[in-house]
PyMOL Python script that loads the backbone (N, CA, C, O; Angstrom):
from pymol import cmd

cmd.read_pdbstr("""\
ATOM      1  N   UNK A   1       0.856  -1.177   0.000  1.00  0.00           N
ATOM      2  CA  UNK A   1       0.000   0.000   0.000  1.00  0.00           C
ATOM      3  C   UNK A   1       0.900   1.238   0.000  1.00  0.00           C
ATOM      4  O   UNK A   1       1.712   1.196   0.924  1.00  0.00           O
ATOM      5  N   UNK A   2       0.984   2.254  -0.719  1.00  0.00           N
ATOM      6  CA  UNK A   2       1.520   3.236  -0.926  1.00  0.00           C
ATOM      7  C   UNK A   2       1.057   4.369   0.051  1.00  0.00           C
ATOM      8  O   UNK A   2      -0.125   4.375   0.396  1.00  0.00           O
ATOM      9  N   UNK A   3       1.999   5.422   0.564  1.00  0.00           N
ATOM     10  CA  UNK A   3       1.573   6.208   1.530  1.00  0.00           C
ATOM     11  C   UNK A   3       0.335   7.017   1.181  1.00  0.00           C
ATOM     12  O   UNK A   3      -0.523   7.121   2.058  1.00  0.00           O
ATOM     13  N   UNK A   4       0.172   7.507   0.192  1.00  0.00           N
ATOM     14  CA  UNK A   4      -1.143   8.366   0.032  1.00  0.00           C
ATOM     15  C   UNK A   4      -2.610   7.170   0.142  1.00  0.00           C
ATOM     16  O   UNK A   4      -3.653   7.584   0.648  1.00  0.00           O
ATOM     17  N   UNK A   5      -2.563   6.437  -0.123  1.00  0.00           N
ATOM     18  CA  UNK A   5      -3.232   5.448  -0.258  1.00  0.00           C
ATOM     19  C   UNK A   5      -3.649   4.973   1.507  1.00  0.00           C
ATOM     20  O   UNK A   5      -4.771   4.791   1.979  1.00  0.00           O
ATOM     21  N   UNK A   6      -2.404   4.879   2.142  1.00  0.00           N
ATOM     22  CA  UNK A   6      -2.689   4.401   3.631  1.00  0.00           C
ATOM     23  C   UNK A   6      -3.289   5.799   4.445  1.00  0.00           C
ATOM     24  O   UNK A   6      -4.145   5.794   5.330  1.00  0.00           O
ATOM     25  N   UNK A   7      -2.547   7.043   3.848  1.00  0.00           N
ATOM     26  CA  UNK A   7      -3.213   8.285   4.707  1.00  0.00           C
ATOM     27  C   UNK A   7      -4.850   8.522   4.259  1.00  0.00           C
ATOM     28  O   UNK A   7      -5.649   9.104   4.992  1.00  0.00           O
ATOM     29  N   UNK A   8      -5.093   8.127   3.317  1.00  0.00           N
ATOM     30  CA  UNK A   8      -6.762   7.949   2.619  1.00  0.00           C
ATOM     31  C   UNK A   8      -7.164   7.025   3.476  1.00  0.00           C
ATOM     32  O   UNK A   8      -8.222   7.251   4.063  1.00  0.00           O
ATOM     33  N   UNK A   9      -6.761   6.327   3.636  1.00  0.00           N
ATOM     34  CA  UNK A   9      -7.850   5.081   4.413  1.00  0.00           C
ATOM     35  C   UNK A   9      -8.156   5.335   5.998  1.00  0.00           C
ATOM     36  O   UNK A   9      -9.136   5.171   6.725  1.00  0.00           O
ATOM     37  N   UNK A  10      -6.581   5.905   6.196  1.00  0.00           N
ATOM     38  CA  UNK A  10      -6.680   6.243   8.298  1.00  0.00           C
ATOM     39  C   UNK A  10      -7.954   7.546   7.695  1.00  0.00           C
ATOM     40  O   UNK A  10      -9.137   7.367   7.985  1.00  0.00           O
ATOM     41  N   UNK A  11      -7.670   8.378   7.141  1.00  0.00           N
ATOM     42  CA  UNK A  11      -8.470   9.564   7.187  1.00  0.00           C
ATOM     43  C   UNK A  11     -10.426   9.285   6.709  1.00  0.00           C
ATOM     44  O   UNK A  11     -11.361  10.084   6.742  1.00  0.00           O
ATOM     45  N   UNK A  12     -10.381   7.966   6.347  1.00  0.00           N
ATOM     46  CA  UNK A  12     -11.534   7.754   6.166  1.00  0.00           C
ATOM     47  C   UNK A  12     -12.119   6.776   7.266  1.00  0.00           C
ATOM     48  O   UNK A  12     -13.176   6.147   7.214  1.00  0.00           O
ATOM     49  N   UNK A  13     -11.152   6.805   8.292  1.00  0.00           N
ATOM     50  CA  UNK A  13     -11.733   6.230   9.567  1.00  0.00           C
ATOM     51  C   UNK A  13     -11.727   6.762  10.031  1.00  0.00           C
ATOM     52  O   UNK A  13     -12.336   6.254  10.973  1.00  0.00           O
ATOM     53  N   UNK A  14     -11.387   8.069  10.425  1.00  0.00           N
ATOM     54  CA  UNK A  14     -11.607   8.929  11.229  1.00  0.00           C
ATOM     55  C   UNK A  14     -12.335   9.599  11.016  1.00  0.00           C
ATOM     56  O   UNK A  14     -12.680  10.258  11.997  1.00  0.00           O
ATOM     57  N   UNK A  15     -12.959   9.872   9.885  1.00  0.00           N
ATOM     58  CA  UNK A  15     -14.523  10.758   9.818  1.00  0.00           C
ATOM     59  C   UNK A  15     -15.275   9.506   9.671  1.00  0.00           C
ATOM     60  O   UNK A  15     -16.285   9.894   9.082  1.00  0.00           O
ATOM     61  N   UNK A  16     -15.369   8.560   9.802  1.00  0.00           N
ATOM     62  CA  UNK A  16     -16.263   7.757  10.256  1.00  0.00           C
ATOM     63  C   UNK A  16     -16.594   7.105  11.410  1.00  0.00           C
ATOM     64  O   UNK A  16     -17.646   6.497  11.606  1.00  0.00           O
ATOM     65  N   UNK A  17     -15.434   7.274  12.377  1.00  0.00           N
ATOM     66  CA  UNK A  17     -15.086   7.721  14.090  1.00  0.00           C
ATOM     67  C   UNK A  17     -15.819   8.360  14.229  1.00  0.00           C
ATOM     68  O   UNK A  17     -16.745   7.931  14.917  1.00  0.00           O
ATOM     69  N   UNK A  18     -15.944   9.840  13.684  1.00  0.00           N
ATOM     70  CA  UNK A  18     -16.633  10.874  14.103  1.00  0.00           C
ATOM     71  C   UNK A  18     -18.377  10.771  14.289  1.00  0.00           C
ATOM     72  O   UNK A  18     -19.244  11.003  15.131  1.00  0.00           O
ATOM     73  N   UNK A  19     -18.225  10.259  12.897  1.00  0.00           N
ATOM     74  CA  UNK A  19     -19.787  10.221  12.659  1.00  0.00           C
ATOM     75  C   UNK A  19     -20.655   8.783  12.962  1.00  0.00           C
ATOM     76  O   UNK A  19     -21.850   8.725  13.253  1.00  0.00           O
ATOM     77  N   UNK A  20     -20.049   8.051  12.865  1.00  0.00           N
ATOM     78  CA  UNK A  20     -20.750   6.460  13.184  1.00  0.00           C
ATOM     79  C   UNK A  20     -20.589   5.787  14.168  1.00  0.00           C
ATOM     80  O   UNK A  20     -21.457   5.203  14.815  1.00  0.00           O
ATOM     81  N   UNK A  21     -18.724   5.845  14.470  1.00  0.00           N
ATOM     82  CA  UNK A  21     -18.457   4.870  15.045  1.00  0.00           C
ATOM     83  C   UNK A  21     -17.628   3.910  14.140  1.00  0.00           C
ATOM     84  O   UNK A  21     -17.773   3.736  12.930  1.00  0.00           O
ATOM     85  N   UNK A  22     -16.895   3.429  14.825  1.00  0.00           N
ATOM     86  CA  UNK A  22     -16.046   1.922  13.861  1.00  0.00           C
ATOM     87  C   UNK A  22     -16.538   0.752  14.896  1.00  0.00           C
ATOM     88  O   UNK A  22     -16.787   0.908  16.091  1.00  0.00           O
ATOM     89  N   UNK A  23     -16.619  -0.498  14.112  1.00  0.00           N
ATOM     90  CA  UNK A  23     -16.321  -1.861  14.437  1.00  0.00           C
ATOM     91  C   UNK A  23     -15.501  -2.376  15.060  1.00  0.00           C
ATOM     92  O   UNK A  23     -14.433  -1.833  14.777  1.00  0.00           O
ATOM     93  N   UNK A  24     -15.365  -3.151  15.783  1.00  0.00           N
ATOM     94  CA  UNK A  24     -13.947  -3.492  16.394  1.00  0.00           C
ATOM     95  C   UNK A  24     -12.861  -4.332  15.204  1.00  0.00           C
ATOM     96  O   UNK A  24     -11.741  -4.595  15.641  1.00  0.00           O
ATOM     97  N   UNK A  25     -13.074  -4.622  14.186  1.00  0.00           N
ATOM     98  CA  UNK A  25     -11.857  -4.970  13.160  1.00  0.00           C
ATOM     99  C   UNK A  25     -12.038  -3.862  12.474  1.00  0.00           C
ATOM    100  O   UNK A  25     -11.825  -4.170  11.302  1.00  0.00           O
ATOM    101  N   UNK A  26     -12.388  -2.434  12.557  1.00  0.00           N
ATOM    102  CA  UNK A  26     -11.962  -0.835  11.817  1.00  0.00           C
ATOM    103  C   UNK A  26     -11.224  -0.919  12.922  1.00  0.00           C
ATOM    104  O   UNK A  26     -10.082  -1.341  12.745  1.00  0.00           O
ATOM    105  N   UNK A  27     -11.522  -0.653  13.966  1.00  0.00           N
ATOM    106  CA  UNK A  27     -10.577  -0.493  14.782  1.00  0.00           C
ATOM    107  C   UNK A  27      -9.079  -1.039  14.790  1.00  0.00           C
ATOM    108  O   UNK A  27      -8.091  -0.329  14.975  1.00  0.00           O
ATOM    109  N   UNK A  28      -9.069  -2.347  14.571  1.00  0.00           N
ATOM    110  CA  UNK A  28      -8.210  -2.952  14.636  1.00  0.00           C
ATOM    111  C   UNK A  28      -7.210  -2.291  13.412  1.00  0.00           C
ATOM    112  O   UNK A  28      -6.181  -1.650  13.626  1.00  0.00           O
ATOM    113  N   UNK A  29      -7.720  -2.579  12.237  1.00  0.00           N
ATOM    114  CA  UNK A  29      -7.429  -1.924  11.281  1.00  0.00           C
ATOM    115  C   UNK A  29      -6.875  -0.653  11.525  1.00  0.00           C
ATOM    116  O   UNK A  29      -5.663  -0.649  11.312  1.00  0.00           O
ATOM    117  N   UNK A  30      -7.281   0.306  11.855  1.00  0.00           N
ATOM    118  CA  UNK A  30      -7.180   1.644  12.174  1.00  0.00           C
ATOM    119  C   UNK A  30      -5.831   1.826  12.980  1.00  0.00           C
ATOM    120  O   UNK A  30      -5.081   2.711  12.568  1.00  0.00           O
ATOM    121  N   UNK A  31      -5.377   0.973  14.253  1.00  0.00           N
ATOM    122  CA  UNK A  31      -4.454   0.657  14.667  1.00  0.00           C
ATOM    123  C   UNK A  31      -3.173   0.399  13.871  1.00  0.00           C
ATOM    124  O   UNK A  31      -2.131   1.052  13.824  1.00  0.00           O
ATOM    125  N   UNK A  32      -3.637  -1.043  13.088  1.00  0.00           N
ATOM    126  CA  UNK A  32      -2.482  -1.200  12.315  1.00  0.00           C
ATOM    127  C   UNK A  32      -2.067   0.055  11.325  1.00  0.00           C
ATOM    128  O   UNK A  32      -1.037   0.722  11.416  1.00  0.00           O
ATOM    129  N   UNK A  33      -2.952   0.183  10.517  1.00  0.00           N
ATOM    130  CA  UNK A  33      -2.532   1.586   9.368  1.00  0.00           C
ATOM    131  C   UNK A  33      -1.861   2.633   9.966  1.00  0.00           C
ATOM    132  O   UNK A  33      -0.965   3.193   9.336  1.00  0.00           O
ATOM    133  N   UNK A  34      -2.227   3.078  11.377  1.00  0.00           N
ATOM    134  CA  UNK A  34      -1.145   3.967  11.699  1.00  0.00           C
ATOM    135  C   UNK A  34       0.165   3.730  12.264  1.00  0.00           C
ATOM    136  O   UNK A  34       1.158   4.456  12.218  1.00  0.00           O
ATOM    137  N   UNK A  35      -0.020   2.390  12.904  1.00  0.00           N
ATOM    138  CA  UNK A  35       1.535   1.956  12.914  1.00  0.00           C
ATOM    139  C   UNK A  35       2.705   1.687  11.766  1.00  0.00           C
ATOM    140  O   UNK A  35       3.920   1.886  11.752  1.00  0.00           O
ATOM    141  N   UNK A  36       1.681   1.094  10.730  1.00  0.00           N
ATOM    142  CA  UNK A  36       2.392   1.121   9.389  1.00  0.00           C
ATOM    143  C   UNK A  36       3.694   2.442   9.091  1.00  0.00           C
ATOM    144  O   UNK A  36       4.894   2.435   8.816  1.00  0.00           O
ATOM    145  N   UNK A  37       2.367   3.751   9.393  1.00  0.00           N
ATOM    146  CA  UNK A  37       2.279   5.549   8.783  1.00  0.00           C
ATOM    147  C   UNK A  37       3.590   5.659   9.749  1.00  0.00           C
ATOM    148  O   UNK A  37       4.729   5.979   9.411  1.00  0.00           O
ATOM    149  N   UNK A  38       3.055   5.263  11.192  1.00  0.00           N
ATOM    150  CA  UNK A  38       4.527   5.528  11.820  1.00  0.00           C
ATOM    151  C   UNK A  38       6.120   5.094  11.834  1.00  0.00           C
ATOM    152  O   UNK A  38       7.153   5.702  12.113  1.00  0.00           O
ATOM    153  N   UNK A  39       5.877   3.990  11.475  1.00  0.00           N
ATOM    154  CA  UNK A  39       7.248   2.768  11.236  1.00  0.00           C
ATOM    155  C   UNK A  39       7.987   3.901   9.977  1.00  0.00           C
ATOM    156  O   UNK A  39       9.136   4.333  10.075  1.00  0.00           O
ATOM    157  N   UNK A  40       7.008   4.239   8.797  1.00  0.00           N
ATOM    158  CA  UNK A  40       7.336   4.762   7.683  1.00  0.00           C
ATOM    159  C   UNK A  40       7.599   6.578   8.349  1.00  0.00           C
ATOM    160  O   UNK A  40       8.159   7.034   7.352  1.00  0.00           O
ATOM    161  N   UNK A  41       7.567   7.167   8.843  1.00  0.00           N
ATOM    162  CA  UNK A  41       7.767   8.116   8.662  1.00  0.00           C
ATOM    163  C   UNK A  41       9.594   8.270   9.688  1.00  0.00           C
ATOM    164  O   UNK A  41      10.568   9.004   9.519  1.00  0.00           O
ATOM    165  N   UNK A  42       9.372   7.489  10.400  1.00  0.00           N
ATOM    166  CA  UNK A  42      10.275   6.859  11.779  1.00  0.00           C
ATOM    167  C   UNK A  42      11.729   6.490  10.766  1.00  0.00           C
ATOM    168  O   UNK A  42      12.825   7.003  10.992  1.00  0.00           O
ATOM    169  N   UNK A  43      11.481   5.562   9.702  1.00  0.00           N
ATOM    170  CA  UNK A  43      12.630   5.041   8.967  1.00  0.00           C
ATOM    171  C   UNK A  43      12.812   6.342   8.065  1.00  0.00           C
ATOM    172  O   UNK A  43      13.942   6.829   8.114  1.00  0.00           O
ATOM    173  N   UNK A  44      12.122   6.819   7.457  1.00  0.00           N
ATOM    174  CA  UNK A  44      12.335   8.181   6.612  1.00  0.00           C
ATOM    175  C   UNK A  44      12.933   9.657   7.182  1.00  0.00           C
ATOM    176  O   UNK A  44      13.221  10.635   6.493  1.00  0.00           O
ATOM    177  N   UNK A  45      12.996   9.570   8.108  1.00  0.00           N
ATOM    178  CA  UNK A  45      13.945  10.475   9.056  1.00  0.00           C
ATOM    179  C   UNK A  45      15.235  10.065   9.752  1.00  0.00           C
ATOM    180  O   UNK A  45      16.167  10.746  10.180  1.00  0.00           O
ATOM    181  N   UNK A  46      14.994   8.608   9.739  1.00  0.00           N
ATOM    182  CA  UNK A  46      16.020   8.025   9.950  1.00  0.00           C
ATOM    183  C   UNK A  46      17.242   8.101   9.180  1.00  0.00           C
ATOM    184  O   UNK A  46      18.422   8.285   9.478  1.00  0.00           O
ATOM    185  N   UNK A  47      16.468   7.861   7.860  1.00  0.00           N
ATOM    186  CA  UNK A  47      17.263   8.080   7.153  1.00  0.00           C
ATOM    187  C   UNK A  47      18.035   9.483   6.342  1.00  0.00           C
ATOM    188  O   UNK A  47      19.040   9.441   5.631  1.00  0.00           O
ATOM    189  N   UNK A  48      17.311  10.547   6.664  1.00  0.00           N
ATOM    190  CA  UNK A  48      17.583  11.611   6.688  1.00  0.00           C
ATOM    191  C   UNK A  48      19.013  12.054   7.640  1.00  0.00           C
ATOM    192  O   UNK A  48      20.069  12.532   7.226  1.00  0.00           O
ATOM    193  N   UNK A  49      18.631  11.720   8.983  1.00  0.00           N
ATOM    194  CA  UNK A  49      19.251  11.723   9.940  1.00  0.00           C
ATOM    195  C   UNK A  49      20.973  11.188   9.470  1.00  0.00           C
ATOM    196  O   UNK A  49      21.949  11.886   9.746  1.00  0.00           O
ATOM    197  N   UNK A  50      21.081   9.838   8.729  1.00  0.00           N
ATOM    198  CA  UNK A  50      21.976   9.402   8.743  1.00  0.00           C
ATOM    199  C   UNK A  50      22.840  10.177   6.944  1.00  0.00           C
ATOM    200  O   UNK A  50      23.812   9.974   6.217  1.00  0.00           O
ATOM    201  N   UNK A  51      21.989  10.819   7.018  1.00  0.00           N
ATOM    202  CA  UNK A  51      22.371  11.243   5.324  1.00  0.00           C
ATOM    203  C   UNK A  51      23.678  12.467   5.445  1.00  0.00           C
ATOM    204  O   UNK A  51      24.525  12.749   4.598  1.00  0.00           O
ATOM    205  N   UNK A  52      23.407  13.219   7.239  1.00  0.00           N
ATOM    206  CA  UNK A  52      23.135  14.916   7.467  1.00  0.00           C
ATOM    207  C   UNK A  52      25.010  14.563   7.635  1.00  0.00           C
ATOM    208  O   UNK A  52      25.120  13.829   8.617  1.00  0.00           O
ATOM    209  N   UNK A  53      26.130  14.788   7.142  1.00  0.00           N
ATOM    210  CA  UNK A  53      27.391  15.330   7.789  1.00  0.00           C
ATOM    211  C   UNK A  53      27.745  16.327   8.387  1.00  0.00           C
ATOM    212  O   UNK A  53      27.757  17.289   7.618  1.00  0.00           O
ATOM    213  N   UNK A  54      28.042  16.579   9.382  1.00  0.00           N
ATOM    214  CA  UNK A  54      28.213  17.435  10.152  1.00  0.00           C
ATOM    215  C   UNK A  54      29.639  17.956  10.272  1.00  0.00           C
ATOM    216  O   UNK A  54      30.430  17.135  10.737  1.00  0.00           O
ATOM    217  N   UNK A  55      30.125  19.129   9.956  1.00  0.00           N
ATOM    218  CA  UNK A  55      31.285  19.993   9.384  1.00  0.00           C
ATOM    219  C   UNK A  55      31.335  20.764  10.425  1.00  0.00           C
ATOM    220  O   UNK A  55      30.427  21.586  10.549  1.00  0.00           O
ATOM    221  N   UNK A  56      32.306  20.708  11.350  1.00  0.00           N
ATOM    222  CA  UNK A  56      32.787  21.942  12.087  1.00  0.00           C
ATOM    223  C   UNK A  56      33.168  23.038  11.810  1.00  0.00           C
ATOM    224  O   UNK A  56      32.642  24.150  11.864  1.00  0.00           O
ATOM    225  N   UNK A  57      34.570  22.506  11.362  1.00  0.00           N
ATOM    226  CA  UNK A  57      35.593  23.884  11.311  1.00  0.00           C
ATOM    227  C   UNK A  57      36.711  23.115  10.387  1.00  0.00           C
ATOM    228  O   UNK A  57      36.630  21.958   9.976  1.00  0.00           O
ATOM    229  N   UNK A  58      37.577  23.878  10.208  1.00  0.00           N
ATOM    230  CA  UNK A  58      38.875  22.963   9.542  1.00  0.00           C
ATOM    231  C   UNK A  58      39.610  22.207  10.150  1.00  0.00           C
ATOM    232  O   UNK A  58      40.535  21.776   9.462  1.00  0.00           O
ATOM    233  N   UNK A  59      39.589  22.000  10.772  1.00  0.00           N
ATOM    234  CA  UNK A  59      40.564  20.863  11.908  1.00  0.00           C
ATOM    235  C   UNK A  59      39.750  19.262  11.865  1.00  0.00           C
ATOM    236  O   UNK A  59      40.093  18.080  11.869  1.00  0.00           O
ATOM    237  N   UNK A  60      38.465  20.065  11.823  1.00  0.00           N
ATOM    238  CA  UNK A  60      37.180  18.266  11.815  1.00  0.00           C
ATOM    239  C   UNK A  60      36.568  17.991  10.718  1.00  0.00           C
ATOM    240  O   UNK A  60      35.799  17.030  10.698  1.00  0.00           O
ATOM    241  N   UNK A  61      36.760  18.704   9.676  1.00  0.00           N
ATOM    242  CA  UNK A  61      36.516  18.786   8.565  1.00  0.00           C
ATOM    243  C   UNK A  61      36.697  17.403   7.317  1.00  0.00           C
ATOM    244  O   UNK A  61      37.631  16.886   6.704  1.00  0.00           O
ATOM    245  N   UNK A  62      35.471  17.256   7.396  1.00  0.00           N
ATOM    246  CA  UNK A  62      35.263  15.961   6.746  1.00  0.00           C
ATOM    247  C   UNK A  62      34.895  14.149   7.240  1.00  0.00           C
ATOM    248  O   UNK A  62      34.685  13.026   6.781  1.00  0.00           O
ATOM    249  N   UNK A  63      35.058  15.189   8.900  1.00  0.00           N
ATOM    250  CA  UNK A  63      34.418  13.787   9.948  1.00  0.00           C
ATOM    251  C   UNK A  63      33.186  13.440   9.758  1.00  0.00           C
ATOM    252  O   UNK A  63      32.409  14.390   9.857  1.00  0.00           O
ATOM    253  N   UNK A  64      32.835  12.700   9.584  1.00  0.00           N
ATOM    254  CA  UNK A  64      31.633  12.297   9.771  1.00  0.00           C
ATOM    255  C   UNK A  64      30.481  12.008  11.070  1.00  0.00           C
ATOM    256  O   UNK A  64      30.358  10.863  11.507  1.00  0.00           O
ATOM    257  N   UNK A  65      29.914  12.802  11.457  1.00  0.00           N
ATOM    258  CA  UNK A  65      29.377  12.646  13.013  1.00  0.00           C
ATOM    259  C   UNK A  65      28.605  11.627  13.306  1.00  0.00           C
ATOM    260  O   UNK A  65      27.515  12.184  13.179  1.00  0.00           O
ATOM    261  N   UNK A  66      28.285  10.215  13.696  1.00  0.00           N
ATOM    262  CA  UNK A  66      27.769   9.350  14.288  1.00  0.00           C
ATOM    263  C   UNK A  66      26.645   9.670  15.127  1.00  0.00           C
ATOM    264  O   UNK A  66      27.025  10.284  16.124  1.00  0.00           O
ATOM    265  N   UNK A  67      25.055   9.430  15.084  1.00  0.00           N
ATOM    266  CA  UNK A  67      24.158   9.722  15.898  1.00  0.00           C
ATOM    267  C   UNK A  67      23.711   8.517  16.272  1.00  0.00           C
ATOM    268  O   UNK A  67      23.954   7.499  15.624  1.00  0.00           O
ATOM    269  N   UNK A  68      22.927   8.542  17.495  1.00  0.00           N
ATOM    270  CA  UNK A  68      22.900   6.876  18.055  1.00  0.00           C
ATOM    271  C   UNK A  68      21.145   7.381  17.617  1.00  0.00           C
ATOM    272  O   UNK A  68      20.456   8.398  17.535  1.00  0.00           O
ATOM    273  N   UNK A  69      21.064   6.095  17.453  1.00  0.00           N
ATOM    274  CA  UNK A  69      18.985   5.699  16.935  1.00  0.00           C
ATOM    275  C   UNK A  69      18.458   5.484  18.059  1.00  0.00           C
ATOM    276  O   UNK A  69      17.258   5.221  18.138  1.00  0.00           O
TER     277      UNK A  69
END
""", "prot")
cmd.dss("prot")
cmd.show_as("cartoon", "prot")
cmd.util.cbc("prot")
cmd.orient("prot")
């Protein structure tokens, strides 16, 4: 399932939260899809994170800075 695709579906449980109510397997559902959204946004910064080099000055210049996850 592709991200626009999974943010369509949480967002169509949640106006149906609003207005109806969910089932307990929407629910369930509803659970999983946002853990999915989160795992994915979690590794996508992650990976950002590990992309970023960090440049002091000329003396450290070209170190690479290590961040712990």
């Amino acid at each position: 399932m592709d991200i626009d695709s999974l943010v369509a579906r949480i967002n169509e449980l949640a106006r149906k939260q609003k207005s109806t109510g969910l089932s307990e397997e929407e629910l369930a559902e509803r659970a999983k899809l946002r853990e999915i959204y989160l795992n994915n946004i979690r590794s996508n910064f992650r990976q950002q994170l590990d992309s970023i080099e960090i440049v002091d000055d000329e003396k450290h210049q070209g170190r690479q800075g290590k961040l712990k996850h």
